[in-house]
C-alpha positions as CSV (number, residue, x, y, z in Angstrom):
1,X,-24.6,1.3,4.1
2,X,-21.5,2.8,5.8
3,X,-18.1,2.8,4.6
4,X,-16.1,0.9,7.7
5,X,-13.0,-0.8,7.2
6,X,-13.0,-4.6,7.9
7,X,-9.0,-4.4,8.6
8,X,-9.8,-1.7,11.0
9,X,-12.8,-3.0,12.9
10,X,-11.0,-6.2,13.6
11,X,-7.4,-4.6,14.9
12,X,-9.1,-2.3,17.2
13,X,-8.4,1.3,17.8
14,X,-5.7,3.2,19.6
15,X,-5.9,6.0,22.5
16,X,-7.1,8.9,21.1
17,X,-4.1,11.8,20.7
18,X,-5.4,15.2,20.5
19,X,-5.3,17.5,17.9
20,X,-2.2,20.0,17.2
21,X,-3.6,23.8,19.3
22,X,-1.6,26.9,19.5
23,X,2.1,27.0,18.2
24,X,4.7,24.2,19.1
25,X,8.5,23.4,18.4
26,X,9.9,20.5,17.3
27,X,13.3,19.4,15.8
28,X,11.8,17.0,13.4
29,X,7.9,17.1,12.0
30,X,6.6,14.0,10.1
31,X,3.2,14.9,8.2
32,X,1.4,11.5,8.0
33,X,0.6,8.8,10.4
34,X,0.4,5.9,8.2
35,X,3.3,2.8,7.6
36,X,5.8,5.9,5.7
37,X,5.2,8.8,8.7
38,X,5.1,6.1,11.4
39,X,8.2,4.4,10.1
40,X,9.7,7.7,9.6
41,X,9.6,8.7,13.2
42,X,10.6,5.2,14.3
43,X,14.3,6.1,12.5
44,X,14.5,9.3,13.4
45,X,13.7,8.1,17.1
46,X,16.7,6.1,16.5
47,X,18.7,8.6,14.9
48,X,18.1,11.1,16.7
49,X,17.2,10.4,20.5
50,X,17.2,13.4,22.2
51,X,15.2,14.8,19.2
52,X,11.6,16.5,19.9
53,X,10.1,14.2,16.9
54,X,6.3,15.5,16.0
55,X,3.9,13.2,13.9
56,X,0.5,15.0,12.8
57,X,-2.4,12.7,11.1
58,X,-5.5,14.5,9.1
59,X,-7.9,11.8,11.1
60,X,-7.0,8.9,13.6
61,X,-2.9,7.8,13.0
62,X,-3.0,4.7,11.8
63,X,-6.6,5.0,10.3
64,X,-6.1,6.1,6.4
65,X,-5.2,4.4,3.4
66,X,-2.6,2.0,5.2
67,X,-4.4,0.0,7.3
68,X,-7.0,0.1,4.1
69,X,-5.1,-1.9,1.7
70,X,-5.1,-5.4,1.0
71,X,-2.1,-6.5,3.0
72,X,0.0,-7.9,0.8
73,X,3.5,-7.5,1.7
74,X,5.8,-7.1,-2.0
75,X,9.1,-8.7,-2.7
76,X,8.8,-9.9,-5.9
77,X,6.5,-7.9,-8.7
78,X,4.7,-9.7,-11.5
79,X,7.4,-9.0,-14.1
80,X,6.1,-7.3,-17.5
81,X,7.3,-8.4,-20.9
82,X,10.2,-5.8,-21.2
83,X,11.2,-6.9,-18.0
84,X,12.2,-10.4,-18.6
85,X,15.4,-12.7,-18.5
86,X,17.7,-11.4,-21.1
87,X,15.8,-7.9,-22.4
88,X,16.9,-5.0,-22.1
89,X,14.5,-4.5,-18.7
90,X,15.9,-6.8,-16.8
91,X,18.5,-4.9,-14.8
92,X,16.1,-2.1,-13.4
93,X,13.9,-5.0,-12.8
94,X,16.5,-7.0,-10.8
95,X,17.7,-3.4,-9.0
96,X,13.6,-2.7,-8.2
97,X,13.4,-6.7,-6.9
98,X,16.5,-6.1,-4.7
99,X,14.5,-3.0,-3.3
100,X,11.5,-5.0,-2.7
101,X,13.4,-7.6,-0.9
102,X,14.9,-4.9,1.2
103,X,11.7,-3.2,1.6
104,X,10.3,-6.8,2.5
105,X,12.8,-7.5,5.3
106,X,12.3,-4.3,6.2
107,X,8.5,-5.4,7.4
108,X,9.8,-8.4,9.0
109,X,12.5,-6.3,11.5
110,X,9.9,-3.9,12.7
111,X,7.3,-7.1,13.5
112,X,9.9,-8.8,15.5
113,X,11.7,-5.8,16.9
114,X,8.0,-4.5,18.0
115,X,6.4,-7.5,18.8
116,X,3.2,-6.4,16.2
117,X,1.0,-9.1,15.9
118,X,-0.5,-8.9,12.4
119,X,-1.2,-12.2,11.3
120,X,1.9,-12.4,9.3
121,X,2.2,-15.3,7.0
122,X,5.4,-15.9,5.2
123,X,3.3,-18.0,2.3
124,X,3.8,-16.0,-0.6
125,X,1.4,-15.6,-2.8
126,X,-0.5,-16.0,-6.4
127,X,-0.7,-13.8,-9.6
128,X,-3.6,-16.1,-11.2
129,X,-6.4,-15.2,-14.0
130,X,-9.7,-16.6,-15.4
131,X,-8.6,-16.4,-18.3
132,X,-5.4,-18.7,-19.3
133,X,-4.8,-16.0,-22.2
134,X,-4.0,-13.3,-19.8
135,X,-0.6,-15.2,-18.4
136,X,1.6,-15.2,-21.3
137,X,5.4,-16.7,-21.7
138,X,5.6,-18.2,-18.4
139,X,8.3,-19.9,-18.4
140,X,10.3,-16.6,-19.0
141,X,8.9,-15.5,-16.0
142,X,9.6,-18.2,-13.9
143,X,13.0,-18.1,-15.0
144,X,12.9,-14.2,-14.2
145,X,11.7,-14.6,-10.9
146,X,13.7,-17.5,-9.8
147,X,17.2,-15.3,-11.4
148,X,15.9,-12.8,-8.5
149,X,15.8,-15.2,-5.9
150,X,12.3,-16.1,-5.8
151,X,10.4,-19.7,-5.4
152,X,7.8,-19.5,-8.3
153,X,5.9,-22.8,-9.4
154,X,3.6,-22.6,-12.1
155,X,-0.2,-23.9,-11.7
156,X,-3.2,-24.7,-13.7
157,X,-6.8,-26.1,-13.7
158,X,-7.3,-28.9,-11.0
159,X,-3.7,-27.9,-9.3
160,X,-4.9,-24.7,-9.1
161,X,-8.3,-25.0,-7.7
162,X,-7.2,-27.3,-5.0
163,X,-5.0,-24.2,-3.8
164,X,-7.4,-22.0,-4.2
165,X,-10.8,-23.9,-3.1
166,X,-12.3,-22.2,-6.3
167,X,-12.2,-23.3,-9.9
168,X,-12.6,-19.8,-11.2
169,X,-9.3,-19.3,-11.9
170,X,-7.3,-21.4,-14.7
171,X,-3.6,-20.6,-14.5
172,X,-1.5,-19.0,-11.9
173,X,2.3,-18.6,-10.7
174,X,2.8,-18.7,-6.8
175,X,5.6,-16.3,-5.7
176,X,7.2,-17.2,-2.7
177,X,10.9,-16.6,-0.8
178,X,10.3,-12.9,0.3
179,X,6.4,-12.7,-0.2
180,X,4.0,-12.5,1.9
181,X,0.8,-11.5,3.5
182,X,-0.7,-9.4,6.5
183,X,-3.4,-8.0,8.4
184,X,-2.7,-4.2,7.4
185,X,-4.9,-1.9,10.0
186,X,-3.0,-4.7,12.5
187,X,0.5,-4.0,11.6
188,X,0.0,0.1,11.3
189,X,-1.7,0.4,14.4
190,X,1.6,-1.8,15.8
191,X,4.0,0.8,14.8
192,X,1.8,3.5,16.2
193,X,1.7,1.5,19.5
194,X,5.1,1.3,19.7
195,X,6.4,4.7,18.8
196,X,8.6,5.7,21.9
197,X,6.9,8.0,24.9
198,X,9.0,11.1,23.6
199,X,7.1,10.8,20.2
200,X,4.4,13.6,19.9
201,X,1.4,12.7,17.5
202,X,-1.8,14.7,17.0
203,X,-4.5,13.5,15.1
204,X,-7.5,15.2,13.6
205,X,-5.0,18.1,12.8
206,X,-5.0,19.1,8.9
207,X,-2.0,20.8,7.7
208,X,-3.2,23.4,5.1
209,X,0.6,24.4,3.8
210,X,4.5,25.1,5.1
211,X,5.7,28.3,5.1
212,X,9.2,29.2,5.6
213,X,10.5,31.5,8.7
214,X,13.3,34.2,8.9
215,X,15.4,32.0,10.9
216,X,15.0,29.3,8.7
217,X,12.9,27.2,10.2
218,X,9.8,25.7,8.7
219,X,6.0,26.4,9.7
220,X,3.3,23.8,9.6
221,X,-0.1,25.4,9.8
222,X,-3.4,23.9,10.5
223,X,-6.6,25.6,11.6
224,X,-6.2,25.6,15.3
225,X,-1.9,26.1,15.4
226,X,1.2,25.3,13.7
227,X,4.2,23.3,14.5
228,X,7.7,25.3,13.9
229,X,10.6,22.7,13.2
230,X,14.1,22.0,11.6
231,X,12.9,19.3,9.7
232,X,10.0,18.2,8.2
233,X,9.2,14.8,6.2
234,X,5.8,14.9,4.2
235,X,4.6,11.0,4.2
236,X,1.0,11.8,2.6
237,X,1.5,9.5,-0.7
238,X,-2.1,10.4,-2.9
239,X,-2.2,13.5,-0.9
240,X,1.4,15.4,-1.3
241,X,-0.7,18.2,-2.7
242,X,-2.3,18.7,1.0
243,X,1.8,20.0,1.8
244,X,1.3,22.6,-1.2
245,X,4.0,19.4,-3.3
246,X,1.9,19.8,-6.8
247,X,5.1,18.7,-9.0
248,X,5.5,14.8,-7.4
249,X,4.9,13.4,-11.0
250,X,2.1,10.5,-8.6
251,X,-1.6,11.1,-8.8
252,X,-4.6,9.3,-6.8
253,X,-6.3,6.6,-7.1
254,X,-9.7,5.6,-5.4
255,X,-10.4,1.9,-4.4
256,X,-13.1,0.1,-2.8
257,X,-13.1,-3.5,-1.3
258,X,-15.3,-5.5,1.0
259,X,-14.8,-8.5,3.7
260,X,-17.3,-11.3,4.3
261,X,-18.4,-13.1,7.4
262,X,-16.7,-16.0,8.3
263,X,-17.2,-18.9,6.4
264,X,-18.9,-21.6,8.4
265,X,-17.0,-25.3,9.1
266,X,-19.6,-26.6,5.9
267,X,-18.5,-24.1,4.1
268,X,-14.7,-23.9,4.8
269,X,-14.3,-27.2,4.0
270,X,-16.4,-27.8,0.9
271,X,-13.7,-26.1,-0.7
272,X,-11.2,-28.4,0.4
273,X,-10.1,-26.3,3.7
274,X,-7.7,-24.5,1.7
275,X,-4.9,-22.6,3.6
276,X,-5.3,-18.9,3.7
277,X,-4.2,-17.0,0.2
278,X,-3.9,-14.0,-1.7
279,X,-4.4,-13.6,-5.2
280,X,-3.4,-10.6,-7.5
281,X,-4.2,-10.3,-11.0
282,X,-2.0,-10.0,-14.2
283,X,-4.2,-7.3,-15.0
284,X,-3.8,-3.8,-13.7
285,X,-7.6,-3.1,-12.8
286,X,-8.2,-7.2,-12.2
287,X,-9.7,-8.2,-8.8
288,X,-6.9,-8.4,-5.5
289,X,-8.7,-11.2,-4.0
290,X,-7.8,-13.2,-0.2
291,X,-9.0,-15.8,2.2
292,X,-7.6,-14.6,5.3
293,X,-7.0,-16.9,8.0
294,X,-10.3,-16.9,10.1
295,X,-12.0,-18.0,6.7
296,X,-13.3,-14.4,5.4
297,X,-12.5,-13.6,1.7
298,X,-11.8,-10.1,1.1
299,X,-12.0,-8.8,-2.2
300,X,-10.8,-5.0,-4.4
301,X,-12.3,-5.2,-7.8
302,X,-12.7,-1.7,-8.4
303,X,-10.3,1.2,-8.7
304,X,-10.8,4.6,-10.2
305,X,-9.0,7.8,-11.2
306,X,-9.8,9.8,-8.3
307,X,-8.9,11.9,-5.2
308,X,-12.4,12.4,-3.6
309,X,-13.9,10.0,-1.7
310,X,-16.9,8.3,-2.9
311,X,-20.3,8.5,-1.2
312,X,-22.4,6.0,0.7
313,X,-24.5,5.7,-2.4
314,X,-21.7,5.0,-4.7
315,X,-20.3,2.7,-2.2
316,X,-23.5,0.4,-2.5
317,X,-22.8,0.7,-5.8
318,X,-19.3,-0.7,-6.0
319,X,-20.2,-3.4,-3.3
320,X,-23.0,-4.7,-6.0
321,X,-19.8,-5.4,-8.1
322,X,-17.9,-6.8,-5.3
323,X,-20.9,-9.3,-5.1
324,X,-20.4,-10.4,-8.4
325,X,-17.0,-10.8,-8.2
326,X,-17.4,-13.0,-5.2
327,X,-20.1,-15.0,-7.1
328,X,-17.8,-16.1,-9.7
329,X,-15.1,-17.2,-7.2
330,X,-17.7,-18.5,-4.5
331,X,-21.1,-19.1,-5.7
332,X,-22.7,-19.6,-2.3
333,X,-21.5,-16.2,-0.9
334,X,-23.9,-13.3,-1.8
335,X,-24.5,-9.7,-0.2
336,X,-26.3,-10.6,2.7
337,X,-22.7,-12.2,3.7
338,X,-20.6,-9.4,3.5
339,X,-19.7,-7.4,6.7
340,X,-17.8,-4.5,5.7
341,X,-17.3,-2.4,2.8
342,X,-14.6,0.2,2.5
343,X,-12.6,3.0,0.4
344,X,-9.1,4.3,0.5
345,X,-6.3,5.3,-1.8
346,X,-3.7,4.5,-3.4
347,X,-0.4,6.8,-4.5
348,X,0.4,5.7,-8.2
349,X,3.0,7.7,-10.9
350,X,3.5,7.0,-14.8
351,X,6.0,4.9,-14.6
352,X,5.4,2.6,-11.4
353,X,8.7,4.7,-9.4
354,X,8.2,6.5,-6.4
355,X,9.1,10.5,-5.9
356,X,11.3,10.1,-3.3
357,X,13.1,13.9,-2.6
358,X,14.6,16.2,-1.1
359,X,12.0,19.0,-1.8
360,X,13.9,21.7,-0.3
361,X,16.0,23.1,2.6
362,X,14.9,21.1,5.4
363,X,11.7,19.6,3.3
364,X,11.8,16.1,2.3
365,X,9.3,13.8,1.0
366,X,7.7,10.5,-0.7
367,X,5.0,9.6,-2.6
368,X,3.9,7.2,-5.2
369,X,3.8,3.5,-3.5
370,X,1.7,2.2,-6.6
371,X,0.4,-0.8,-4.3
372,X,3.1,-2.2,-2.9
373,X,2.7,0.4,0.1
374,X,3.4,-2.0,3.0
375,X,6.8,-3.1,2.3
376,X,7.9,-0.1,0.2
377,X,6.1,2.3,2.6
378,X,8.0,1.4,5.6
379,X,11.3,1.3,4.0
380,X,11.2,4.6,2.8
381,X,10.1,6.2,6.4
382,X,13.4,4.6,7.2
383,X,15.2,5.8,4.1
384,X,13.7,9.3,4.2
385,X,15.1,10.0,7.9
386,X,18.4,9.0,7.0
387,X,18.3,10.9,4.0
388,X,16.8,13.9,6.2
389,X,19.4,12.7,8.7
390,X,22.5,12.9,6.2
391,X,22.9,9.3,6.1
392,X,24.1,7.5,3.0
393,X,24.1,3.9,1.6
394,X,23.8,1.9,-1.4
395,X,20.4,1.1,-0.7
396,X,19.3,4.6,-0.5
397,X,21.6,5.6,-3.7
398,X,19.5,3.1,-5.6
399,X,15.8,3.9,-4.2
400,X,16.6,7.5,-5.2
401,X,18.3,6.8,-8.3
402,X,14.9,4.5,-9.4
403,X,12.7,7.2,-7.8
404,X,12.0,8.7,-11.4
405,X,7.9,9.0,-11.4
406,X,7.6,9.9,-14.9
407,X,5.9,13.2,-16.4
408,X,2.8,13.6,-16.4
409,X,0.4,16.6,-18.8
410,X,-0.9,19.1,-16.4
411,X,-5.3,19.4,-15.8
412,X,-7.2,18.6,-17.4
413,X,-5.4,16.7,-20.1
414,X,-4.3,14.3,-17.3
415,X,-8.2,13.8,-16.2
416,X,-9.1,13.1,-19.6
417,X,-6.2,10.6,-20.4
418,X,-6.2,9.0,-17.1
419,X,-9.9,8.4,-17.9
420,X,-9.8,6.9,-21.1
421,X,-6.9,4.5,-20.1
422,X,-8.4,3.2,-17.3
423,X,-11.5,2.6,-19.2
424,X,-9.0,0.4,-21.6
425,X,-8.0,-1.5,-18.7
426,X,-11.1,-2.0,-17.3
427,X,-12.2,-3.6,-21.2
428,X,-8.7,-6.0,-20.8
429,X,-9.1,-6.9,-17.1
430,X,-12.9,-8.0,-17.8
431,X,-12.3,-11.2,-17.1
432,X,-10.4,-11.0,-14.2
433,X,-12.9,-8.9,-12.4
């Protein structure tokens, strides 16, 4: 058993950068080399070009939790109750969807303007369930999405399964006109590729905290050096606390997911050769579930409150329940047919907003994607270098005026809360697991 991402196997690595050793200036330091940091120093590339722009990754750029999610590229949210047509929800619902859709496009620039080849598929997607119960007052949603500029068809039983190639699910809305889907580790390993020659990045270079100089400037330390800049933008999402930022109001979450072999002609089209899809549930801890395009399904039906990374054992463990959630979906597919299992995390907050701030003097930072990290992610490395940068717009009024996380109890009231709600939703989502 070894904990290897699928995403990452298949996109292939990039030249190794060293690590950060001895002291070094910069203008502007980016801590994270995911889609936020790498974003980040794309803007401030643009911004700024005569900059000396430093980008520093724990491990390999590129490597971490954003080439580990489940590509899915967010426009248009699943809308919640208090979020429909006509209730008092509605606006902050329609000013979060015109952030999405920004955030969206914002994916679809850098792929053409970098030439990343991701598999990008501009097919929207599905929230569908088991269990028909668990996708209530759909024609308010449909009318709530459509009133945000979405395509959203509503689908059920044989419909459904024809999509789908699987009867396991009973009802579903597909979400189209601004969602979409992707090979992650693909796409983040494009914008590392691309970041201009005057970029710096070192990888495998930790920073253990920032420290402030007399002259202002701002020190980045890590156990072999430090990088002394102007500027700095923290893009660590679940770890924020890494760059001593324990107030963010966001907290980590662990999830694991695993990637099959391909499925073989007989197999493919036995279920009705079904294009490629992606399904998310209604549910909070349901199963994210996709049949990519060279026939492998992918699926995340676990998630858990937690910033430490589980071990090889509990990694078998968690793949046992992949199995069965692959078993209910596609009968024929067992454990001998999965290729890759993974972990990585995800950045979530109280209220589903992002911390998005100005931390202090020269400090900046964002955190709190809450899954939708591939569109939102690389808008905000945009949006945090021109707020770094002293830019303004109405799109950055709004992502900062949104950006309210929510409060949350300090240790270890939040361990025990966090662990008896997700144990709630994990009772709810049973179905859809």
């Amino acid at each position: 058993m070894e904990n290897i991402c699928g995403w990452i196997a298949q996109a292939g690595c990039s030249p190794v950068r060293d690590p950060l050793k001895g002291t070094k200036q910069a203008d502007w330091l980016v801590i994270g080399g995911g889609i936020t940091g790498l974003s980040a120093a794309h803007a401030l590339a643009d911004l700024h070009p005569q900059a000396r722009i430093t980008v520093v990754d724990r491990q390999r750029a590129a490597q971490g939790a954003s080439a580990r999610n489940s590509g899915f590229v967010v426009a248009h949210e699943h809308p919640a109750t208090s979020e429909l047509l006509g209730s008092g929800g509605f606006a902050g619902y329609e000013t979060d969807t015109a952030i999405g859709r920004a955030a969206a496009d914002e994916v679809r620039k850098q792929i053409a303007r970098l030439g990343i080849e991701c598999d990008f598929r501009e097919s929207g997607y599905f929230f569908a369930v088991s269990d028909p119960r668990k996708l209530s007052q759909v024609e308010a949603k449909l009318q709530t999405l459509r009133a945000v500029g979405a395509s959203a068809v509503f689908l059920q039983g044989a419909a459904l399964a024809e999509k789908l190639g699987t009867r396991h699910y009973q009802a579903g809305l597909w979400c189209g006109n601004g969602n979409a889907l992707l090979q992650p580790a693909k796409y983040v390993k494009g914008l590392l590729d691309a970041l201009p020659e005057k970029v710096t990045v070192y990888e495998n270079t930790d920073i253990s905290g920032l420290q402030r100089l007399s002259d202002g400037r701002i020190s980045a330390r890590s156990q072999n050096g430090c990088i002394e800049a102007r500027h700095v933008l923290v893009c660590l999402n679940a770890f924020i606390p890494r760059a001593g930022i324990d107030d963010s109001g966001t907290f980590a979450m662990e999830l694991s997911a695993s990637l099959t072999r391909p499925l073989s002609d007989a197999e493919y089209h036995s279920l009705g050769a079904p294009a490629p899809w992606g399904v998310l549930s209604t549910r909070p801890l349901g199963a994210t579930v996709r049949l990519t395009p060279d026939r492998r399904v992918m699926i995340r039906n676990t998630a858990e409150y937690r910033a430490r990374d589980l071990s090889l054992s509990e990694l078998a463990d968690r793949r046992r329940h992949h199995v069965l959630g692959l078993q209910r979906r596609f009968p024929m597919l067992g454990e001998q047919d999965i290729e890759y299992s993974w972990t990585g995390h995800l950045s979530a907050s109280r209220s589903g907003q992002p911390y998005f701030a100005k931390v202090e003097e020269g400090v900046y930072a964002v955190a709190g994607c809450n899954g939708s990290g591939v569109a939102r992610g690389t808008l905000w490395g945009r949006l945090l270098a021109e707020l770094a940068s002293g830019r303004k717009s109405p799109l950055l009024h709004s992502v900062i005026e949104r950006a309210q996380p929510g409060w949350l109890p300090p240790k270890p009231l939040l361990d025990i809360g966090a662990m008896l709600r997700m144990r709630v939703e994990s009772v709810r989502a049973r179905t859809e697991v």
